[in-house]
C-alpha positions as CSV (number, residue, x, y, z in Angstrom):
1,X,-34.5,25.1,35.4
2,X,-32.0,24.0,36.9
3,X,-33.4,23.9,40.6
4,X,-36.0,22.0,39.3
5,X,-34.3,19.3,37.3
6,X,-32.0,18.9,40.8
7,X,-34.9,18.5,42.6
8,X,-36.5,15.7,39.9
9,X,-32.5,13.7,39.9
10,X,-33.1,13.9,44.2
11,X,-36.1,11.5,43.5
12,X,-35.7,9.6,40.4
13,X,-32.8,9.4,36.8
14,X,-34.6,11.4,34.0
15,X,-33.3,11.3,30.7
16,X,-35.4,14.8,30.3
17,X,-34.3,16.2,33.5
18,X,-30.5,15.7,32.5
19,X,-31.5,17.0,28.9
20,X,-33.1,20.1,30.4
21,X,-30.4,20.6,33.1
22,X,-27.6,20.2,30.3
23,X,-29.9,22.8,28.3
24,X,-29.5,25.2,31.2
25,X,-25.8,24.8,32.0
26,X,-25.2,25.5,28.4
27,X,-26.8,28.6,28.6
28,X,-24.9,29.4,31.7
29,X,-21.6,28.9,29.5
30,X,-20.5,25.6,31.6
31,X,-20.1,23.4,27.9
32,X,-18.8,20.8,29.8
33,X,-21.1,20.8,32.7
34,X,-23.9,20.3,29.7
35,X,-21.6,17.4,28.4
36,X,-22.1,15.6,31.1
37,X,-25.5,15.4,31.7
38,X,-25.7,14.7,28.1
39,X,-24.0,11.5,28.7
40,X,-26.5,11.1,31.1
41,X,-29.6,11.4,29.5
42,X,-27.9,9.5,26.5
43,X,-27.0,6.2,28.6
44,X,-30.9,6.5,29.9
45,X,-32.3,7.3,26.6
46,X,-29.6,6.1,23.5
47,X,-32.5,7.1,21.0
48,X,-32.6,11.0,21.5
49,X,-31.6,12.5,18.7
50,X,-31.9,15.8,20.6
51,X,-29.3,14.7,23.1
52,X,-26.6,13.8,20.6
53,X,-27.0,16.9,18.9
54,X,-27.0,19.7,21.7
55,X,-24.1,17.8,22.7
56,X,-22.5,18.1,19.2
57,X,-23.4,22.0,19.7
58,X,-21.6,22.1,22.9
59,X,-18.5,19.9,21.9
60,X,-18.4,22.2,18.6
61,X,-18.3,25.0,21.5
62,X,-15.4,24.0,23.1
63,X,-12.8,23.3,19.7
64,X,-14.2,19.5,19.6
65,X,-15.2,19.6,15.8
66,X,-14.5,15.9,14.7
67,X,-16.6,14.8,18.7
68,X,-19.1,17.2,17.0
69,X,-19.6,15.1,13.8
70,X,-19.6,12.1,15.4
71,X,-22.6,13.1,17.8
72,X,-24.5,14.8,14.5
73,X,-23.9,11.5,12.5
74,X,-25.8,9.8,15.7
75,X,-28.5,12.3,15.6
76,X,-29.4,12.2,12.0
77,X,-28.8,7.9,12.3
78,X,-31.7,8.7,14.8
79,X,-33.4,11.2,12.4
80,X,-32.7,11.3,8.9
81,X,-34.8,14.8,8.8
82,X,-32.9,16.2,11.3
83,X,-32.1,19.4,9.2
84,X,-30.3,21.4,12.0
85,X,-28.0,18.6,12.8
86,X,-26.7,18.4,8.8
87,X,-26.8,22.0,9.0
88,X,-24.5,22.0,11.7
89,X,-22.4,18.9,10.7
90,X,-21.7,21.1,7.7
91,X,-20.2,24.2,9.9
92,X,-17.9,21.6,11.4
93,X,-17.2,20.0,8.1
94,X,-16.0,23.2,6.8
95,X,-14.2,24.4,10.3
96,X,-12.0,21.1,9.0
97,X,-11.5,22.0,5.5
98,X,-13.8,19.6,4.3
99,X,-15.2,21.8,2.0
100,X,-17.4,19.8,0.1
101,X,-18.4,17.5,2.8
102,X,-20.0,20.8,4.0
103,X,-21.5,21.6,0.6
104,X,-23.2,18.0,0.8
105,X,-24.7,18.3,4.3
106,X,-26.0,22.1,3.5
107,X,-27.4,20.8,0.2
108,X,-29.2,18.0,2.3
109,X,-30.2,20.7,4.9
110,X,-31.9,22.9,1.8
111,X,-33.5,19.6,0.7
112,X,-35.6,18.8,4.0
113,X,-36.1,23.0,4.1
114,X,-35.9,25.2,1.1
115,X,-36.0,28.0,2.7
116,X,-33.4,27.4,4.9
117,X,-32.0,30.9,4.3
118,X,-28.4,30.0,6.7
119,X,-28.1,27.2,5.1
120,X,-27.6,28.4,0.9
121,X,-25.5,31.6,2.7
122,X,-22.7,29.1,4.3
123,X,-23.2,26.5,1.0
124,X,-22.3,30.0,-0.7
125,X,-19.3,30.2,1.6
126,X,-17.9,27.0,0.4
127,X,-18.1,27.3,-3.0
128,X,-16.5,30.5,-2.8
129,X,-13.4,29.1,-0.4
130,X,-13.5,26.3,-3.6
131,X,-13.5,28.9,-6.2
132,X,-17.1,28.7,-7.2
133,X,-17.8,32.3,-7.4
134,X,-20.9,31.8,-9.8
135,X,-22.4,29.3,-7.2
136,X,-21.8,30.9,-4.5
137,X,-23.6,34.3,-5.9
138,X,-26.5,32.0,-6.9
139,X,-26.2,31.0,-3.3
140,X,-26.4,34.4,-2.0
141,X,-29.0,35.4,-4.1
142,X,-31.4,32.5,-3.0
143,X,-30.6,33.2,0.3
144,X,-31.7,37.0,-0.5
145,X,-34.9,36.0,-2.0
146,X,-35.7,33.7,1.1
147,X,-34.9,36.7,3.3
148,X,-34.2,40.3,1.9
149,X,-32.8,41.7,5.2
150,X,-29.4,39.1,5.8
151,X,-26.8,41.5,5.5
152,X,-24.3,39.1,5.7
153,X,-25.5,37.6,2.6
154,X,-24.9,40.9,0.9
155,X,-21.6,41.4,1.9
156,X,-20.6,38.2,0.7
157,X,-22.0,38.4,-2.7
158,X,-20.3,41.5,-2.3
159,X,-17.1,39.6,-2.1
160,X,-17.6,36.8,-4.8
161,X,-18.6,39.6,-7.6
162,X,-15.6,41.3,-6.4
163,X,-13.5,38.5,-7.3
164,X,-14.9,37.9,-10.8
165,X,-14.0,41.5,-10.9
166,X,-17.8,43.2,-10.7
167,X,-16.4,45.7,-8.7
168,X,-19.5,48.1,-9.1
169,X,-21.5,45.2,-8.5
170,X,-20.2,44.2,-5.6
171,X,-20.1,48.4,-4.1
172,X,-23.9,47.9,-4.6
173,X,-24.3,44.7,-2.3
174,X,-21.5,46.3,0.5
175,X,-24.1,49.4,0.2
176,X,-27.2,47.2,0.7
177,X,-25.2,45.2,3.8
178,X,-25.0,48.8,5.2
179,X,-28.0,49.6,4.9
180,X,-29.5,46.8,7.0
181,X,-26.8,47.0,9.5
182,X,-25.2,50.1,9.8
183,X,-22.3,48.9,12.2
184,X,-20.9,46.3,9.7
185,X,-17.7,47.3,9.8
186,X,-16.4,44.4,7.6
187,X,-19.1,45.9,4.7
188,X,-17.4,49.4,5.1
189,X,-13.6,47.7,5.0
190,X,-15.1,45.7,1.8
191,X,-16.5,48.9,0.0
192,X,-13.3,50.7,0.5
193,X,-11.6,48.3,-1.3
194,X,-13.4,48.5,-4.1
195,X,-13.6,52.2,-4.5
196,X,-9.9,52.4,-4.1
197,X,-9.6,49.5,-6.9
198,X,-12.0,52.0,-9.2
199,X,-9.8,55.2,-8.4
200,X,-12.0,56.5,-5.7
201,X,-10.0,57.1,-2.7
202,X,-11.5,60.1,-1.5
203,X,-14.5,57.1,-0.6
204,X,-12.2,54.5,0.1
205,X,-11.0,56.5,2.7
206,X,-14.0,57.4,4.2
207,X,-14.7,53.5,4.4
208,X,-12.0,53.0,6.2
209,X,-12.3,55.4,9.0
210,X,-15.9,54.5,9.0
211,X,-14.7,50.8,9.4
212,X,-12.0,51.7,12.4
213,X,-14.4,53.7,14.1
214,X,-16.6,50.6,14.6
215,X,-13.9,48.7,15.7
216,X,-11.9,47.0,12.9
217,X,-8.4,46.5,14.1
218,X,-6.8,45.2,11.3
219,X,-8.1,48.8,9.1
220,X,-6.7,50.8,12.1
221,X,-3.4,49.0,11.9
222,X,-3.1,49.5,8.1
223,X,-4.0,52.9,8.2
224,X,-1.2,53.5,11.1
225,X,1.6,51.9,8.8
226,X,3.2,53.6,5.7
227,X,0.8,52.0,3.4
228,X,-1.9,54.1,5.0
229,X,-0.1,57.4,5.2
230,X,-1.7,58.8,1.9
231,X,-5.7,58.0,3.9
232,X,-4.4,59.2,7.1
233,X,-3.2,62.4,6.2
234,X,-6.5,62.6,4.1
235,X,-9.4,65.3,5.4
């Protein structure tokens, strides 16, 4: 693609050709090659709300977050249906803290499409990094219903009904995340918890090592220290 849109800039300034070739690049990993045939197409065509937003995607990329917002704002100011870019406006919203900015922009994402399953599971995010346990299950839950094989969406209902102290509850939805994806290592860290809260460390152990031996550093580390002595030394 790349070739190609080279070979179209030899001959003529294309807004598309720079949009495609910034596509590419992007691909490639070079976010800031992308950028600036962004800029490109953008000074040739000001009114692509496509531009602004893949290069929102690749400023977001490379740490830019409040560059991001302001290249989503233009895209949706372009395209007030442009569900992705509130969607992703959102992720950077809540990257900054802006917690319920980012509630506001998923809601508006769910409005233009319900069953914008990504979109209730980081709305459910927020509410549970604002305290909204109960919203954020109902969150989860729609998300669910939209699509019943999300682990992630499992594992954190997991964690809100943990909180509100469902502990059984939440073992269910950590078994479920499992199930889908048996490498989740964070599910199997999350169960253990639970089991140990409910006296069961025979299976919170088990967790654990399952979690370590897919890679969870911060499990390995624990069960290395003293705190960890009584799993380690554990059949």
């Amino acid at each position: 693609m790349i070739k190609l849109a080279n070979q179209v800039l030899a001959i003529r300034q294309s807004a598309d050709a720079y949009f495609y070739r910034a596509y590419a690049k992007s691909d490639l990993g070079d976010k800031q090659g992308a950028i600036a045939d962004l800029n490109q197409s953008i000074a040739i065509n000001p009114q692509s709300a496509s531009a602004y937003y893949n290069r929102g995607i690749d400023k977001f990329a490379l740490g830019d977050k409040q560059g991001a917002i302001a290249d989503y704002n233009q895209a949706i100011t372009i395209n007030s249906q442009y569900v992705d870019a509130y969607f992703n406006r959102g992720n950077s919203k809540s990257d900054l803290g802006d917690k319920q900015g980012a509630i506001a922009d998923y809601t508006q994402a769910i409005a233009i499409n319900p069953q914008y399953a990504d979109a209730y599971i980081n709305r459910g995010n927020s509410k549970s990094d604002l305290g909204d346990k109960q919203g954020a299950i109902a969150d989860y839950t729609q998300a669910i219903a939209i699509n019943p094989l999300i682990a992630q969406a499992y594992n954190n209902r997991g964690n809100s009904k943990s909180d509100l102290g469902d502990k059984q509850g939440a073992i269910a939805d950590y078994t479920q995340a499992i199930a889908i994806n048996p490498q989740y290592a964070n599910a199997y860290n999350n169960r253990g918890l639970d089991k140990l809260d409910l006296g069961d460390k025979q299976g919170a152990c088990l967790d654990y090592k399952k979690a370590i031996s897919l890679g969870s550093q911060s499990t390995s580390q624990w069960l290395q220290s003293n705190s960890g002595a009584w799993c380690r030394n554990m059949p």
